[in-house]
FIKOLZA-1660 file (N, C-alpha, C; in steps of 0.1 Angstrom, whole numbers, plus 5000, padded with zeros to 4 digits):
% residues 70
   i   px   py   pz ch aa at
   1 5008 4988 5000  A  X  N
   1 5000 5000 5000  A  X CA
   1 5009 5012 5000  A  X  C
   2 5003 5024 4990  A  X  N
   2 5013 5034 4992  A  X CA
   2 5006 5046 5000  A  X  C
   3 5013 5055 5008  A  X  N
   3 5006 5063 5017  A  X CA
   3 5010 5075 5009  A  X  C
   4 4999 5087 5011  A  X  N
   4 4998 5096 5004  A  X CA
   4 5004 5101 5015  A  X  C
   5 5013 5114 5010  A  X  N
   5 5022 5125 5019  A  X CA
   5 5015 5127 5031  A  X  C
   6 5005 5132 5035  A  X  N
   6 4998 5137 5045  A  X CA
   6 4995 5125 5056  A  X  C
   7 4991 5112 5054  A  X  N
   7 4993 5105 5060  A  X CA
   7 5005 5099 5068  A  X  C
   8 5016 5101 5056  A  X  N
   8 5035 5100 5064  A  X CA
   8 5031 5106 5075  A  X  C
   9 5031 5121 5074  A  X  N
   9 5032 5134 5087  A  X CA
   9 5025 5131 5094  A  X  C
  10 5014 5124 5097  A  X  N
  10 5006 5120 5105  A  X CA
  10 5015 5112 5116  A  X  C
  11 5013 5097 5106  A  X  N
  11 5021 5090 5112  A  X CA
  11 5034 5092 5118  A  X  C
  12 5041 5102 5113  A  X  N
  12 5057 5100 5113  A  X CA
  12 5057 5118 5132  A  X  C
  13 5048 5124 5124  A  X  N
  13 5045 5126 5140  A  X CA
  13 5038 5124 5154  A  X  C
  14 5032 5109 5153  A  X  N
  14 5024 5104 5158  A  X CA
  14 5039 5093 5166  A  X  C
  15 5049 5088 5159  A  X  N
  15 5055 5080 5166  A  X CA
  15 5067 5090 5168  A  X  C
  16 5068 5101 5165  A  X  N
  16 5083 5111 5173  A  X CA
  16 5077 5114 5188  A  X  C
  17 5061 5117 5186  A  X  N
  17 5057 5118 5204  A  X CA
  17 5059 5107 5210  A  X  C
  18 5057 5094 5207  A  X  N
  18 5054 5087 5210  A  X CA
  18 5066 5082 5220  A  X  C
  19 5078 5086 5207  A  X  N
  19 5094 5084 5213  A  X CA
  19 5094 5092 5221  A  X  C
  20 5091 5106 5224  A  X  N
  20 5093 5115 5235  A  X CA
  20 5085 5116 5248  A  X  C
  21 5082 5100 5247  A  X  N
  21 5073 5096 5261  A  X CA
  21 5058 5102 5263  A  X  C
  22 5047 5104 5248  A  X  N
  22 5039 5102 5252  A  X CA
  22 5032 5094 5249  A  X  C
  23 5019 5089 5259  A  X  N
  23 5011 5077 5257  A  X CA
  23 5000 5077 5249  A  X  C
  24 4999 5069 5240  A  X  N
  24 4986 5068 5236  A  X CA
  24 4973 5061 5243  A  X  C
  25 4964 5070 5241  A  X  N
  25 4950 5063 5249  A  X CA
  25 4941 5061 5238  A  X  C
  26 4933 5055 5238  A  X  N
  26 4918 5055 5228  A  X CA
  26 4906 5057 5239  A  X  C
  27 4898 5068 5229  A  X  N
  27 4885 5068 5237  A  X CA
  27 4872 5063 5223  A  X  C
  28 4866 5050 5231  A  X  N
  28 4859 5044 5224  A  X CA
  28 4847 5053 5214  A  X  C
  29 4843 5055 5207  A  X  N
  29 4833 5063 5203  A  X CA
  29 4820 5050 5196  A  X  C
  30 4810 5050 5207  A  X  N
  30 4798 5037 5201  A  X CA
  30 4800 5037 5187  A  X  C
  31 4796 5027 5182  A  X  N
  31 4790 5023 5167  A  X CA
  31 4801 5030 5159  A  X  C
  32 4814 5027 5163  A  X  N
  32 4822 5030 5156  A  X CA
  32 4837 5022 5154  A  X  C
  33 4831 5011 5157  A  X  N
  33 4842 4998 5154  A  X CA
  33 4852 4998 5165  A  X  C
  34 4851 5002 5183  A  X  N
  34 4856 5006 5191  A  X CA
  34 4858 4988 5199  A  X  C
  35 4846 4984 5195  A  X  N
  35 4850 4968 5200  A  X CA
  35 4860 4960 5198  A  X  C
  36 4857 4962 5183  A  X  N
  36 4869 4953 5175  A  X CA
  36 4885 4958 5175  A  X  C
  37 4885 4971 5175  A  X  N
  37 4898 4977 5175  A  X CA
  37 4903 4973 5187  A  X  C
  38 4897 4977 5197  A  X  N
  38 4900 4971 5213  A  X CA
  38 4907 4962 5215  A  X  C
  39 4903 4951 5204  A  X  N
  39 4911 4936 5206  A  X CA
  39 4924 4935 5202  A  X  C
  40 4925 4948 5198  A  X  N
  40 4941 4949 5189  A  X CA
  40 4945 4958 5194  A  X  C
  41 4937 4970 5200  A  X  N
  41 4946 4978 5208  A  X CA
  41 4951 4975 5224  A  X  C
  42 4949 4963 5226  A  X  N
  42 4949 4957 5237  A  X CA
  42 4966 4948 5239  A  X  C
  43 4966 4940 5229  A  X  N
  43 4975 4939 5224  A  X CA
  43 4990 4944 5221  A  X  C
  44 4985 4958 5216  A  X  N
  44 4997 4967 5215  A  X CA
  44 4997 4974 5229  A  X  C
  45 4993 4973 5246  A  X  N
  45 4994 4978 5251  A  X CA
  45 4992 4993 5256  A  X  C
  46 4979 4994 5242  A  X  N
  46 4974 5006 5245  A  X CA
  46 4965 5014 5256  A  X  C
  47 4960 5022 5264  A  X  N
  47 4952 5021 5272  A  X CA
  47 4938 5026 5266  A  X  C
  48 4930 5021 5273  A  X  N
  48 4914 5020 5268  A  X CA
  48 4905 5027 5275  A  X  C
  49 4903 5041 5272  A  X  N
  49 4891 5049 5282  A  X CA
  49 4877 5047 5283  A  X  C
  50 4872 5040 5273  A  X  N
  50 4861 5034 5271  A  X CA
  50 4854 5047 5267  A  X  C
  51 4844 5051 5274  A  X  N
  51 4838 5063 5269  A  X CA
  51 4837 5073 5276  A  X  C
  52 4851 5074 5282  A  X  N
  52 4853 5086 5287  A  X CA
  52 4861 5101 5281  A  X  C
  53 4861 5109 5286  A  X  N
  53 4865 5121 5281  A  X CA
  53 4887 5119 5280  A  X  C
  54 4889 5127 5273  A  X  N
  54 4902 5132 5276  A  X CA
  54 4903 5138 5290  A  X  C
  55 4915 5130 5297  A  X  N
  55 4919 5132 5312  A  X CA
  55 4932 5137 5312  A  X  C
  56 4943 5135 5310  A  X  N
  56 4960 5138 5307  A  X CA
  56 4960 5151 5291  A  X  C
  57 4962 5159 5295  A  X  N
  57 4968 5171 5281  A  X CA
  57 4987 5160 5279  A  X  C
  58 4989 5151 5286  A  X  N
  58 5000 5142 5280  A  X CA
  58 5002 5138 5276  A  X  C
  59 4992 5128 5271  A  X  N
  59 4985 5116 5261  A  X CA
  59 4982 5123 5248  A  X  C
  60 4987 5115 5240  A  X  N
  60 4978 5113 5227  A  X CA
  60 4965 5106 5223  A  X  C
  61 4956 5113 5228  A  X  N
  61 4942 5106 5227  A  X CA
  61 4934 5104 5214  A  X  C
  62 4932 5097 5208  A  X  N
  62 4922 5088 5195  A  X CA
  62 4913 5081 5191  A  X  C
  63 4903 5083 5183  A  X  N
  63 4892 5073 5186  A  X CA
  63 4894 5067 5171  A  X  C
  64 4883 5061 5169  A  X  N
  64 4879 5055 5154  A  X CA
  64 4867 5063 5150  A  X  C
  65 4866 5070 5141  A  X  N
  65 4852 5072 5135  A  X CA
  65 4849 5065 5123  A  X  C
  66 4833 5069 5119  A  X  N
  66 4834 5060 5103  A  X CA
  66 4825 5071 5096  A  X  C
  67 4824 5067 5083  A  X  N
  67 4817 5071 5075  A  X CA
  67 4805 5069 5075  A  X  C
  68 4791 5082 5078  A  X  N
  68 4780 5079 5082  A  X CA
  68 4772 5071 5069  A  X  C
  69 4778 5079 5058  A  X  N
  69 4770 5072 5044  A  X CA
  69 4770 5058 5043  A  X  C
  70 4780 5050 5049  A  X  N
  70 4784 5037 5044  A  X CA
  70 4779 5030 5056  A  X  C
% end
């Protein structure tokens, strides 16, 4: 798969925080594939807020959304 430029910067700033010690959290957002992701982000040792708010301004916090059309 090739990633379009804007996606690199994403990513490529998404893991320089990461190296500079911050954590990622997910906050689940219903009906939006937050189960399934769970089981993988569980895995990688991510932490899981379920459906709560952003707590730490330290964390990198993320959800899943989707496409309401589809």
């Amino acid at each position: 798969m090739i990633l379009s430029q804007w996606k690199k910067n994403i990513i490529n700033n998404l893991l320089f925080q990461i190296k500079n010690g911050k954590k990622l959290v997910f906050i689940h957002i219903p009906k939006c594939a937050g189960t399934y992701a769970s089981q993988y982000l569980n895995d990688l040792k991510i932490t899981n807020r379920g459906h709560s708010k952003v707590i730490n301004k330290n964390e990198l916090t993320f959800a899943i959304i989707r496409n309401p059309v589809d």
